[in-house]
C-alpha positions in Angstrom: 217.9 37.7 103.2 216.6 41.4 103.2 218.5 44.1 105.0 215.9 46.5 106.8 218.5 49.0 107.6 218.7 50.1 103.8 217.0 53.4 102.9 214.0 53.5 100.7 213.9 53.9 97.6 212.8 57.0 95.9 210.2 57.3 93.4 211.6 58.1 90.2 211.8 61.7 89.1 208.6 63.8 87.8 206.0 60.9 89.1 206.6 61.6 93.1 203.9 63.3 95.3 204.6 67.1 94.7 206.5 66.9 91.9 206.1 69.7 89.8 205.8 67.1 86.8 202.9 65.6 88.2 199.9 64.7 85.6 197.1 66.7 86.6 193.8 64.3 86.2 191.4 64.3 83.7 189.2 67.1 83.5 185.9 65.1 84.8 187.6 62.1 85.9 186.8 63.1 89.6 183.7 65.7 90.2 184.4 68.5 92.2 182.2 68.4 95.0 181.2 72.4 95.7 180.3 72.0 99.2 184.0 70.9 99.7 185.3 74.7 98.5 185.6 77.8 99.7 182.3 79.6 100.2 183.1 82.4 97.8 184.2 79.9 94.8 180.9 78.3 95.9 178.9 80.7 95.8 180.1 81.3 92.2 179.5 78.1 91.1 176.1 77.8 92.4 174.6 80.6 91.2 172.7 80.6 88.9 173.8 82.2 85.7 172.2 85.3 84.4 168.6 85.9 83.2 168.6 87.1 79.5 165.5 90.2 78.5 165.0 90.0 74.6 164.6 92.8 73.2 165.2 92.1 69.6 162.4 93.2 67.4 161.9 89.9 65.0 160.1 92.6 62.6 163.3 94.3 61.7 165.8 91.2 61.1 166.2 91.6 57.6 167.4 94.8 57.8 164.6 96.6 56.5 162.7 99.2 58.8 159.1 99.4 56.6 156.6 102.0 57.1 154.0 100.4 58.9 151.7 101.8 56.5 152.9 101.9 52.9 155.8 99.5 53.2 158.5 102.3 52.2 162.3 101.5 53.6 163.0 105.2 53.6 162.6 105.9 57.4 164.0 108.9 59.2 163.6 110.2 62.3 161.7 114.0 62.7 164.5 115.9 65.3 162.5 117.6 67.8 160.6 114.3 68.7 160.3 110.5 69.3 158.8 110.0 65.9 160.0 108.5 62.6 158.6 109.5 59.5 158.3 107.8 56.0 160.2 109.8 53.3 157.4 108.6 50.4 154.0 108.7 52.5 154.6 111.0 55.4 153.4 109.0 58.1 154.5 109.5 61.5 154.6 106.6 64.0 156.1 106.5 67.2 158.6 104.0 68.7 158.0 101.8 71.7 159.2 102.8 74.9 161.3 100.0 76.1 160.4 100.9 80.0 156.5 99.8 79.1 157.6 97.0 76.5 159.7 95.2 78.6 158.9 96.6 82.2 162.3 98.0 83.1 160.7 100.0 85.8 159.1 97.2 87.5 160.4 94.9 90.6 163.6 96.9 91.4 163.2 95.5 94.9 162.9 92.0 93.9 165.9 91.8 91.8 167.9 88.7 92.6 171.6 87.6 90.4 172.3 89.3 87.0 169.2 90.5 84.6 171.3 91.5 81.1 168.9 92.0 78.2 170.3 90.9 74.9 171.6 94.2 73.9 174.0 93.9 77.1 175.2 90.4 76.5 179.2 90.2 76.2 180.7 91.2 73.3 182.1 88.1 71.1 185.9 88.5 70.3 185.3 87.2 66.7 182.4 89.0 65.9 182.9 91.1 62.6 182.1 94.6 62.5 180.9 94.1 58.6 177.6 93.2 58.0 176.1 91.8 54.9 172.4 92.1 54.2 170.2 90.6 51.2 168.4 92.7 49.8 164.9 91.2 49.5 163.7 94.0 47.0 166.4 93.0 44.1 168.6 90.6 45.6 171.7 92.1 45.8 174.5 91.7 48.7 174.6 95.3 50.4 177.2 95.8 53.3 177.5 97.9 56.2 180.1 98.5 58.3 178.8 99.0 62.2 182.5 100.3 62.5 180.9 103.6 60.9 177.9 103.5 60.0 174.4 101.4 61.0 172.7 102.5 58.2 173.4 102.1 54.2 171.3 102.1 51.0 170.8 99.1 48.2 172.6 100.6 44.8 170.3 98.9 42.5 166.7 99.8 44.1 167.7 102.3 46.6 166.0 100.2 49.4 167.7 101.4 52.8 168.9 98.5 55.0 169.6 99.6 59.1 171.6 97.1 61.5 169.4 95.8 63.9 169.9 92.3 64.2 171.6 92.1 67.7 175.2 90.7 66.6 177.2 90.1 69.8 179.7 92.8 69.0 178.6 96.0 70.7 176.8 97.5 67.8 173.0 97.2 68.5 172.1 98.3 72.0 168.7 97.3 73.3 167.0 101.0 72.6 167.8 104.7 71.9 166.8 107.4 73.6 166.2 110.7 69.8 167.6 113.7 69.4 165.7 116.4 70.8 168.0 119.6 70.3 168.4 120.2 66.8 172.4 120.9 65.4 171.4 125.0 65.1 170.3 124.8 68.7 173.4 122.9 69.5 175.6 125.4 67.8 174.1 128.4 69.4 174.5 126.9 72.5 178.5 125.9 72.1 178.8 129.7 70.4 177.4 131.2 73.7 179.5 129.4 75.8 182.5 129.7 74.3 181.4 133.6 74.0 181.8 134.2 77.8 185.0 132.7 78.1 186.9 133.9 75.0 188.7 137.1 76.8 190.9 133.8 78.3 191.0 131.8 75.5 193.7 130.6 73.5 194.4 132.6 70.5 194.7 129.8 68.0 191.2 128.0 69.6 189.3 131.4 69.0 190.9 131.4 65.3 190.2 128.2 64.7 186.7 128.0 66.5 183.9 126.5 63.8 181.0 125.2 66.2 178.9 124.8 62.5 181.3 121.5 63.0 180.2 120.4 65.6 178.9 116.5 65.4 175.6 114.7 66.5 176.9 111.5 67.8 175.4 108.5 70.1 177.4 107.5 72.8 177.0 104.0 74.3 175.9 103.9 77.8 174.7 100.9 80.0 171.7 101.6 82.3 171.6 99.7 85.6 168.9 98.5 88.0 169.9 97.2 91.1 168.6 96.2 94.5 171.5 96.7 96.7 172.3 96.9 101.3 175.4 98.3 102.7 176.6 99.0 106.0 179.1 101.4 106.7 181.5 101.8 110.2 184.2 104.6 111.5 184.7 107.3 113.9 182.4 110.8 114.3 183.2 113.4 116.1 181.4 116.2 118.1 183.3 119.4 118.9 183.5 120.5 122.3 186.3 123.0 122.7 187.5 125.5 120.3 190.3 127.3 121.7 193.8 129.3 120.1 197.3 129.3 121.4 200.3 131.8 120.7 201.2 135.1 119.9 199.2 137.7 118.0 201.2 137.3 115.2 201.3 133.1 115.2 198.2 131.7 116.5 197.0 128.0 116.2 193.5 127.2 116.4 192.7 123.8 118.3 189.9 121.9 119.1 188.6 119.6 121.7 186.4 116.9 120.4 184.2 113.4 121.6 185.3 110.7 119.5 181.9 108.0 118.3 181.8 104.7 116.8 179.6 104.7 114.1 177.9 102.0 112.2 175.1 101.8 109.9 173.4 100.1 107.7 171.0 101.2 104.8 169.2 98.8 102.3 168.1 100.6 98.8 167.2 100.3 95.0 168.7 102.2 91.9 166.9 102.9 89.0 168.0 103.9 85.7 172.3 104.5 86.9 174.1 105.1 83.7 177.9 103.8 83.2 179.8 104.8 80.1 180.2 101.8 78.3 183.1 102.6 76.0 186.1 102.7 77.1 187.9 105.6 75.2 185.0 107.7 77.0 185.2 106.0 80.4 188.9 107.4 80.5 188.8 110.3 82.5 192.9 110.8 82.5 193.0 114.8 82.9 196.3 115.3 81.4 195.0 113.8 77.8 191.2 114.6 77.6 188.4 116.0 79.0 186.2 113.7 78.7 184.7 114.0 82.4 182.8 116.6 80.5 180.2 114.3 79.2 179.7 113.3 82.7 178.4 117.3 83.6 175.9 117.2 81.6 173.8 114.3 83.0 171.1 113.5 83.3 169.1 112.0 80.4 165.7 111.5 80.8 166.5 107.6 80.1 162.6 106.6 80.7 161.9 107.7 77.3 164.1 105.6 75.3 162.4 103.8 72.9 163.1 100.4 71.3 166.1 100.1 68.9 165.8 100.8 65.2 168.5 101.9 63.2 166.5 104.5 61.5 166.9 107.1 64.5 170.6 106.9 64.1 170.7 108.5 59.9 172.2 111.5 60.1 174.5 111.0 63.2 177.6 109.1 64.3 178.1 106.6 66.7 180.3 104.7 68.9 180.0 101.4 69.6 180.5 99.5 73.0 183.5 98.1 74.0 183.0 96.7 77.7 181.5 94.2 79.0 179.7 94.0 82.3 182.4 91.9 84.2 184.7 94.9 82.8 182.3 97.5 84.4 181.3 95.8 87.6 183.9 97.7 89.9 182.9 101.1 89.1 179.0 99.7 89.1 180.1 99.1 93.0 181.9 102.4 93.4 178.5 104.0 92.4 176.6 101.9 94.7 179.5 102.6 97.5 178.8 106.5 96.7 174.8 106.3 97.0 175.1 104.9 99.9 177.1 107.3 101.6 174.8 110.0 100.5 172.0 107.4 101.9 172.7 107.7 105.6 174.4 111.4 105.1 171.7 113.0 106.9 171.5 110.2 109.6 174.8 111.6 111.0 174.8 115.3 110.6 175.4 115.5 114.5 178.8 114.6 114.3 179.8 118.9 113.5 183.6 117.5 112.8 182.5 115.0 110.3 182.5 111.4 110.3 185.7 109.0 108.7 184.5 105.7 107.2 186.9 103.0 108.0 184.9 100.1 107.3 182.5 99.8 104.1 180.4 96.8 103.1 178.0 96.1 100.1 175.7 93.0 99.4 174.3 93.4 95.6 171.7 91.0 95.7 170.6 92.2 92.3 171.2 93.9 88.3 169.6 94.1 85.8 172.0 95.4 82.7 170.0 97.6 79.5 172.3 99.0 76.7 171.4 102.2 75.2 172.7 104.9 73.2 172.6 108.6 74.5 172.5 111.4 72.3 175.2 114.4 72.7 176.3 117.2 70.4 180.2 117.3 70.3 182.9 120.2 69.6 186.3 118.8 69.6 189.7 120.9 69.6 192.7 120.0 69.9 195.6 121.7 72.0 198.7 121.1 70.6 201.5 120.2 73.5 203.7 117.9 75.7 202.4 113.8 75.6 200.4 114.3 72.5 198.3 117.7 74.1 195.3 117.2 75.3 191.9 117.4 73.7 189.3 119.6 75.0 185.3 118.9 74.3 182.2 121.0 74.7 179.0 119.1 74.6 175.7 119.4 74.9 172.8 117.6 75.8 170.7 116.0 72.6 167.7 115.8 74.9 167.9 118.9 77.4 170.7 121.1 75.9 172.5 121.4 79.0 176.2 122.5 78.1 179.4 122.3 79.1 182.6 122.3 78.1 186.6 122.6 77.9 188.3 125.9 76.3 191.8 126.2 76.4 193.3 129.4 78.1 196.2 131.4 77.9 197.9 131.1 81.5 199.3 134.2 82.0 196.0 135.9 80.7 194.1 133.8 84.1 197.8 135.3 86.0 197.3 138.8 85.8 193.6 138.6 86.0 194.5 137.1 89.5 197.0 139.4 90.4 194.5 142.3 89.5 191.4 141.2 91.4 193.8 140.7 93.9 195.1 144.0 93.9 191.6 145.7 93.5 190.2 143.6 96.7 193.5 144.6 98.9 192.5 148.6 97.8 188.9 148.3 98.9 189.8 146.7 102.0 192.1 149.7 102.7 189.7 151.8 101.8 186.8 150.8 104.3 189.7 150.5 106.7 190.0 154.0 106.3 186.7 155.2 106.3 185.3 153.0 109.6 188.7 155.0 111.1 
C-alpha cells in the first residue's frame, strides 16, 4: 500500500532541471532555429558573410618582380613619380592604379554587407613573419623577414626577391600609394619648421637636432567605402533676449531663448576614409606620444595608389598592420557619426544658440575595406621625463610635403613670453586710453 502524503523525491544532484551540472547537448544534436532568436543575433547569423576583392598579382608569386621587358629582378622605384625602373635596362613602366583595376570608385551607393579585398582580410594568429623564397635563378633558399624588411637579395646570383604573396599576416596590403617628396626635400622641410620654433625649444632637442636622420617609412592605413543613413534628434535653440543683471563692477549676462525639437535624418556615401590600421599609431595618448601628428597632415591623394609590388618599398621602412576590421569597426562608426553631423550642419544654422544632440542613430548598409600603405617622412626625438617621457614626431607628407610637427619647449621660455606680450598689450591699451582722452 502506497502513502500519497510522502514528499517526492528529488532528482539526484548535478542531473536536476537548473542544475549548474547540467550536460549541455551536443553541438548539432538540436538545430537552432534563427527565426526563434533575437533579431540582432539574427540578423548576424543571416547575413551573409563578406565579399572578398582579389587583388593579388599571380605574376609576382614567386617573389620575383621582372622587368617586363628584359626579365631583370633589379626593380626600383624612380622618387618623384609612380614609375619603377630596371637597374640593368632602364626601362620605365608604370604600376596599375588599383581604383581602375579593380573599380574602387564604382557603386559606392550600392554597397550592401562587408566588401574586404584580400589585402584587408584578418590577420592569422599563426602566421610567421619569415618568409622563405626559392630562388628560381640558382635554387637557393633566400629569407625575408616582413618583420623588417619586404625586400632581400639571393647571395649566390644576386637575384632580388620582394614579398608579395598576400600571407594573412598584415604584411602585404592590397596597393601603395610612391614616394613623391624626395628625403632632401623632406629634410629642408623638417629644418624650416623646426627653424621658426627654436627660440622655444628645448636646449638639448636643438643640440641634438639631425633632420639628415630623418626616415622614409610606410605606414599602414585601411581605406573605407561606405554607403551609410543616420538620423540625429535634440534640442535647438533660438535666442530672444539678451539682457545683464548687477552692479557695474559684477554683471551677469543672461539670455532668453525658444527651446526646438530637432530631428533629422541624412543618407550619404564615403569614399576613400582612411583609418590607421596599426595600432602603436592609432594610439593618440597625449602624455606618451604625439602621434596625432600624422593625423595633421592628411590627406593623401589615395586615388593614385597603384597595385602592390614590393619593389616601391627598397629603400624605406615599414610597418606592418596589426588590426583587423572587427578591431576598427567602432572608430569606422565614430567617423561616420562625425560626417554626419557635419552633413546636416548647415540644415540647422537657425538655431543662433546651437543645437545638443541627444539622440544619434546610424544604419551602415555597406563597406568595402582596401589596405594600403601611405608614405610619410619621420623625425623622432625623444624627451626624457616622468612615465617613460614622451616622444615627439615631425612628419611630412611623402606625396604633398605638408608638415607638421611636435618640438619640445622650455616652459618658462613660453611663461615670460606670456607675461611680456601681456605686459606690452596692457601698455598700448593705456596708451590709446590716453590719447582718445
Amino acid at each position: 500500500m502506497s502513502n500519497t502524503n510522502l514528499p517526492p523525491v528529488p532528482p539526484p544532484p548535478g542531473i536536476g532541471p537548473g542544475s549548474p551540472r547540467d550536460v549541455p547537448p551536443v553541438p548539432g544534436s538540436h538545430p537552432i532555429d534563427p527565426a526563434t532568436l533575437p533579431k540582432p543575433i539574427r540578423d548576424e547569423l543571416l547575413a551573409p558573410d563578406p565579399l572578398a576583392i582579389d587583388t593579388s598579382a599571380a605574376e609576382l608569386k614567386d617573389g620575383l618582380n621582372r622587368c617586363p621587358k628584359c626579365g631583370a629582378t633589379d626593380i626600383r622605384h624612380k622618387l618623384g613619380t609612380d614609375l619603377l625602373i630596371c637597374q640593368y635596362c632602364r626601362h620605365e613602366w608604370d604600376g596599375a592604379r588599383v581604383e581602375e583595376a579593380f573599380g574602387l570608385g564604382e557603386g559606392l551607393a550600392d554597397l550592401r554587407g562587408t566588401v574586404v579585398a584580400s589585402g584587408a582580410r584578418d590577420i592569422a594568429a599563426d602566421a610567421a613573419a619569415l618568409m622563405t623564397f626559392k630562388c628560381t635563378g640558382c635554387g637557393a633558399e633566400v629569407t625575408v623577414n616582413t618583420s623588417t624588411s619586404m625586400t632581400a637579395r639571393c647571395h649566390w646570383c644576386r637575384h632580388v626577391f620582394g614579398v608579395n604573396e598576400q600571407v594573412p599576416n598584415g604584411a602585404v596590403p592590397d596597393a601603395v600609394l610612391p614616394f613623391h617628396i624626395k628625403k632632401d626635400d623632406a629634410v629642408a622641410r623638417i629644418r624650416q619648421f623646426v627653424d621658426k620654433r627654436r627660440l622655444f625649444a628645448l636646449k638639448a632637442f636643438k643640440e641634438e637636432f639631425t633632420p639628415e636622420n630623418v626616415v622614409g617609412v610606410y605606414l599602414p592605413y585601411m581605406i573605407v567605402d561606405g554607403n551609410v543613413s543616420a538620423a540625429v534628434a535634440g534640442k535647438g535653440e533660438i535666442k530672444t533676449r539678451e539682457y545683464q543683471r548687477g552692479t557695474d563692477k559684477n554683471k551677469t549676462t543672461y539670455y532668453d531663448a525658444d527651446i526646438y525639437q530637432v530631428e533629422r535624418q541624412v543618407s550619404f556615401t564615403v569614399d576613400d576614409l582612411p583609418l590607421e590600421s596599426s595600432t602603436e599609431r592609432g594610439n593618440l595618448d597625449t602624455k606618451v606620444n604625439t602621434n596625432n601628428i600624422i593625423n595633421t597632415i592628411l590627406p593623401f591623394d589615395t586615388k593614385n595608389a597603384v597595385k602592390w609590388n614590393a619593389s616601391y618599398l627598397s629603400g624605406f621602412t615599414s610597418e606592418k598592420r596589426n588590426s583587423n576590421i572587427e578591431q576598427m569597426q567602432p572608430r569606422l562608426e565614430d567617423q561616420f557619426l562625425s560626417i554626419a553631423r557635419a552633413q546636416v550642419e548647415s540644415s540647422v544654422r537657425r538655431y543662433d544658440r546651437g543645437v545638443r544632440w541627444e539622440q544619434e542613430q546610424l544604419d551602415v548598409h555597406g563597406t568595402r575595406w582596401v589596405s594600403m600603405y601611405l608614405p610619410v617622412w619621420l623625425y623622432s626625438y625623444h624627451q626624457p621625463g616622468a612615465n617613460g617621457g614622451m616622444l615627439h614626431y615631425i612628419a611630412v607628407n611623402g606625396r604633398t610635403g605638408e608638415t607638421m610637427g611636435s618640438v619640445p619647449v622650455q616652459q618658462w621660455k613660453l611663461l615670460l613670453a606670456a607675461l611680456t606680450t601681456g605686459t606690452v598689450i596692457e601698455g598700448i591699451v593705456l596708451w590709446i586710453l590716453a590719447t582718445s582722452s
